[in-house]
C-alpha positions in Angstrom: -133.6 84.6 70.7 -133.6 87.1 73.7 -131.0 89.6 73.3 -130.4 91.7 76.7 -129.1 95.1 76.3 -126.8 96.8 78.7 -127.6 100.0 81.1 -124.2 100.4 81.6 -120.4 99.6 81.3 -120.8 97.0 83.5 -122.0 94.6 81.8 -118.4 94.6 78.9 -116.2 94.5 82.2 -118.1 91.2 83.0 -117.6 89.6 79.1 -114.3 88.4 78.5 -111.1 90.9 77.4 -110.0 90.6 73.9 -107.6 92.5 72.0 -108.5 96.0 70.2 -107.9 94.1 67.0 -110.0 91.0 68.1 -113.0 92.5 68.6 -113.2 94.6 65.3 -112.1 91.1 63.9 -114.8 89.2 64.9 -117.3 90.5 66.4 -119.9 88.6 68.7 -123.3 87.6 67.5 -125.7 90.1 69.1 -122.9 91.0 71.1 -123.0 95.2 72.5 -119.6 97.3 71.9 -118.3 100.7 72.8 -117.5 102.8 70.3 -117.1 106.5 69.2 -120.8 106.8 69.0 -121.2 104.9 72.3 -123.4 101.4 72.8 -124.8 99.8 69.3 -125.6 96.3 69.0 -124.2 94.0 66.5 -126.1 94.5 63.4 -126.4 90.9 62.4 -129.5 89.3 63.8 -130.5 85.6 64.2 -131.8 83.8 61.0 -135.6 82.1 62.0 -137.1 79.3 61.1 -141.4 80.2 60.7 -143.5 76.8 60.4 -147.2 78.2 59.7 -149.8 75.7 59.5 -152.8 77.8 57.6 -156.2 77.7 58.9 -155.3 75.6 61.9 -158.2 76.6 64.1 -160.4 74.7 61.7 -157.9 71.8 61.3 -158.6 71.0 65.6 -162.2 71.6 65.7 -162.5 69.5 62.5 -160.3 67.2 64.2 -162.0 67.2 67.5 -165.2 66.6 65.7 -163.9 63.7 62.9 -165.0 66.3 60.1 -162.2 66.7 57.1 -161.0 70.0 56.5 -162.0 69.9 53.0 -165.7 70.5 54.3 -167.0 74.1 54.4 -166.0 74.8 58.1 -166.0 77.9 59.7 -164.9 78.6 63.8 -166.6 81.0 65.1 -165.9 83.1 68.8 -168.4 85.4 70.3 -170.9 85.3 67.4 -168.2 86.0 64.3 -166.1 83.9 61.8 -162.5 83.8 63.6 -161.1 81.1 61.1 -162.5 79.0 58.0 -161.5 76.3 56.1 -160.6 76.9 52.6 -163.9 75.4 50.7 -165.9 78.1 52.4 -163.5 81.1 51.7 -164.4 80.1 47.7 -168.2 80.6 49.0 -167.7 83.6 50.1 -167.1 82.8 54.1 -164.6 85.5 55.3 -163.1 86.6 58.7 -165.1 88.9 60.9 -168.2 87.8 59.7 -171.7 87.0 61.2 -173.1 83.7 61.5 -176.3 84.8 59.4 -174.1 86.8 56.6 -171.6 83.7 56.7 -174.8 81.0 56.4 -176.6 83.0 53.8 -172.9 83.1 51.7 -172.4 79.1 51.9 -175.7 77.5 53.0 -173.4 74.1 53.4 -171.3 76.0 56.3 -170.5 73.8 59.1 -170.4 76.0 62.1 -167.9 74.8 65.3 -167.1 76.6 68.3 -163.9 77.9 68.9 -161.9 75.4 71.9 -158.5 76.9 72.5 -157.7 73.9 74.5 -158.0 71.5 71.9 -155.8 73.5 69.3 -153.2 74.1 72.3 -153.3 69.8 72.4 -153.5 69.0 68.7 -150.4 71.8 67.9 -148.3 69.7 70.5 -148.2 67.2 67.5 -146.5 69.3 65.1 -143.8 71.1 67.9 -142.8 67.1 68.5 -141.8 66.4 64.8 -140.2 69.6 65.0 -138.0 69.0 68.3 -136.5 65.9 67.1 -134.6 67.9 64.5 -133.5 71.2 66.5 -134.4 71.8 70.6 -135.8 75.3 71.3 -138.9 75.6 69.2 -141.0 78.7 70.4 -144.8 78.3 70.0 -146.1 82.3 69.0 -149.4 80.8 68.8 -151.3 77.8 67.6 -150.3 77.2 63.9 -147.5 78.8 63.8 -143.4 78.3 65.8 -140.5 79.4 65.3 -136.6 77.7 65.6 -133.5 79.1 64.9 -131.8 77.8 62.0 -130.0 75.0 62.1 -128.3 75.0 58.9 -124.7 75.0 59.9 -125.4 71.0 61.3 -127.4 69.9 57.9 -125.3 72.3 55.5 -128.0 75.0 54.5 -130.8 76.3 54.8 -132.9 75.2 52.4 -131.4 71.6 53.5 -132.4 72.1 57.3 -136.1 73.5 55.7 -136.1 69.9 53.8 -135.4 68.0 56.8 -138.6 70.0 58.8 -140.5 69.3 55.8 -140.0 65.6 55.9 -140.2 65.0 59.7 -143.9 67.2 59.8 -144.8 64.8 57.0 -144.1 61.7 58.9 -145.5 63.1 61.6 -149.2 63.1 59.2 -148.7 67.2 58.9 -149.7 67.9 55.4 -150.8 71.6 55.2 -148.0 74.0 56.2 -145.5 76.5 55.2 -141.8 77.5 56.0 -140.4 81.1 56.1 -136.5 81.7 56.7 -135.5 85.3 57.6 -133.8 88.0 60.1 -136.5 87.6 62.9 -139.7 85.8 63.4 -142.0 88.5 62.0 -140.3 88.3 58.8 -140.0 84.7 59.1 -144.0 84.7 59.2 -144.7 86.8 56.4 -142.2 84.7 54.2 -144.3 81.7 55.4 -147.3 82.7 53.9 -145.7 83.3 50.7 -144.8 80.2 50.0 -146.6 77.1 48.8 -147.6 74.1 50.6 -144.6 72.1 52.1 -142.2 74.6 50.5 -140.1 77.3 52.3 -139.9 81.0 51.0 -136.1 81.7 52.0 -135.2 86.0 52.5 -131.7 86.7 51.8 -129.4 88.0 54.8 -130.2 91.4 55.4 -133.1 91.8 53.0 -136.0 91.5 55.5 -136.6 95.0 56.2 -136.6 95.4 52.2 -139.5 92.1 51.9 -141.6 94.0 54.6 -141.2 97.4 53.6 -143.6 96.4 50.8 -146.3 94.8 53.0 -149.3 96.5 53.9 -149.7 98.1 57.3 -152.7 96.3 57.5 -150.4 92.7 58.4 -149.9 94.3 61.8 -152.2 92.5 64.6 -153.9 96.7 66.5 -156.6 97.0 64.8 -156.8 100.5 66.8 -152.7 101.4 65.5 -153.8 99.7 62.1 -157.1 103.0 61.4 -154.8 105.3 62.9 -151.8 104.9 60.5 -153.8 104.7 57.7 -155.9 108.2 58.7 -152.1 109.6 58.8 -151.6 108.4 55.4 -149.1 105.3 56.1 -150.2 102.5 53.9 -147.2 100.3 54.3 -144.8 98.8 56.7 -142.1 100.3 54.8 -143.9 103.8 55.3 -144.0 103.3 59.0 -140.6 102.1 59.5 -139.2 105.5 58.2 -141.3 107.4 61.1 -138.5 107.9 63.9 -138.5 105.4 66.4 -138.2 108.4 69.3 -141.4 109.6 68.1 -143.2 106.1 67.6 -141.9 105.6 71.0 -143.6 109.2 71.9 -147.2 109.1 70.6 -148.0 105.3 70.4 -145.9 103.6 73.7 -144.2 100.7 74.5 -147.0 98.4 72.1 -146.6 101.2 69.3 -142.1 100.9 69.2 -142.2 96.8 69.2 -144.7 96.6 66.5 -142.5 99.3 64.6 -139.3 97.4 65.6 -140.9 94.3 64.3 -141.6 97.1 60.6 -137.9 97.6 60.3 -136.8 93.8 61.0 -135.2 95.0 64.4 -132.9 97.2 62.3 -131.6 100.3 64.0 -132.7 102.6 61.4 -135.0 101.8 58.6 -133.2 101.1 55.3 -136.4 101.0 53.2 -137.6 102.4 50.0 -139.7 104.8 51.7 -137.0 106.5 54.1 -135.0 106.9 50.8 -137.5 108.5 49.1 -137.9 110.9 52.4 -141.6 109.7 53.5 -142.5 112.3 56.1 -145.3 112.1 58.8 -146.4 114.5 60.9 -148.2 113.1 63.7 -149.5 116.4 65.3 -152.6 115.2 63.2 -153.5 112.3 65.3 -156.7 112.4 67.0 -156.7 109.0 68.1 -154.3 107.6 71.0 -154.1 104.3 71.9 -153.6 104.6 75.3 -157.7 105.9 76.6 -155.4 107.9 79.1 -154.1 109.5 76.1 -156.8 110.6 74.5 -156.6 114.8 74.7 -154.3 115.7 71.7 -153.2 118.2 74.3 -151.1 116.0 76.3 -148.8 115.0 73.0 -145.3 116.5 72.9 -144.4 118.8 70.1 -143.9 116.6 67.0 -140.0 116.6 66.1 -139.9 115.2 62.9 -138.2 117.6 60.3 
């Protein structure tokens, strides 16, 4: 769910007047108020629904070609591995790889070419199943969407995970996995946690606490990825007690959503490692991701205590 924040006052004259004892009452969901300290968002986010379907690069070229994913298969995209099928990740077969290195681990390797099309097509199957039970399923990208919730109209949700379940079965989807949590990064992460046809559930709240324990490494820039680690963060939870002004500062726009996405879209990161008082100076990067960026003259003076 899209949540707009206001610029200014204009946009509470435009929502409907309540009573002073209303709104503290019952507040809306994702709603913005004016208070003492001025605008702040309603801390209660929207509970997701992640349905990943491992490998599924493999599953539509294997598809495409009538092979069964129980083969040794391997997708590769400009001359490396970009997905492989479970059999050849026993052999050895691993992301990143070259065709020779992957070939001389599992001599058996089936080698397909990546077709974006087809997994775009073969995906549609499994957002179907899924839009008979709630509307608003949001493809991230092939093998893997994301719905809110529905658990107030089957009672739970676990109960409204069961019913997914057993509509991606009928549908012939055998392979997947369910994550429930504050936000679709979370949701994700819970997904791949939890066995096949089963859902990994995160308490209300307790995302930021379930990734602070990740590694850094789960974040998708490779380039922010070496840079963190050079600066000594090693997990999410290490990053998400960097402040966001300075995140915001030395890394741009790309840099703050990946750390929003750290600290579960919290406004301020309640994780082991800002308890413990995990401090980063980042007047020792030498690396910028922006190439404009690139003279560690041009950084502002680093105003972390």
């Amino acid at each position: 769910m899209t949540i707009v924040e206001p610029s200014s006052e204009a946009f509470l004259r435009t929502r409907p007047q309540k009573s002073a004892e209303s709104r503290d009452a019952t507040p809306i969901r994702g709603s913005v108020r004016k208070n003492d300290g001025g605008f702040q968002r309603d801390a209660r986010m929207e509970r997701q629904l992640a349905v990943w379907c491992p490998d599924w690069p493999v599953v539509a070229a294997g598809a495409h070609q009538g092979l069964s994913s129980e083969l040794p298969l391997a997708v590769f995209e400009r001359g490396e591995v970009f997905a492989c099928s479970a059999t050849a990740r026993v052999e050895g077969v691993r992301r990143g790889m070259r065709r020779r290195d992957a070939s001389a681990r599992c001599p058996e390797l089936i080698v397909l070419d990546r077709n974006e099309a087809s997994e775009i097509r073969t995906f549609e199957n499994v957002l179907a199943a899924i839009e008979e039970i709630s509307a608003g399923v949001a493809p991230v990208r092939p093998g893997l969407c994301a719905l809110r919730v529905p658990s107030r109209f089957y009672g739970g949700e676990s109960e409204a995970a069961a019913v997914v379940a057993e509509h991606l079965v009928g549908a012939g989807v055998w392979d997947f996995r369910m994550g429930i949590a504050d936000g679709i990064f979370a949701a994700e992460h819970a997904a791949r946690r939890a066995t096949p046809q089963d859902c990994w559930i995160i308490p209300h709240g307790g995302s930021a606490v379930f990734l602070a324990g990740l590694s850094i490494g789960v974040l998708e820039n490779a380039d922010l990825v070496t840079l963190l680690r050079r600066l000594g963060i090693r997990s999410l939870g290490d990053f998400a007690a960097v402040p966001p002004r300075d995140v915001l500062t030395r890394f741009g726009q790309e840099g703050a959503l990946l750390h929003r996405r750290a600290r579960a879209g919290q406004g301020a990161a309640s994780t082991s490692a800002s308890r413990n008082g995990c401090h980063v100076c980042l007047r020792s990067a030498r690396l910028c991701l922006n190439p404009r960026q690139r003279n560690l003259r041009r950084f502002r003076r680093c105003r972390l205590p």
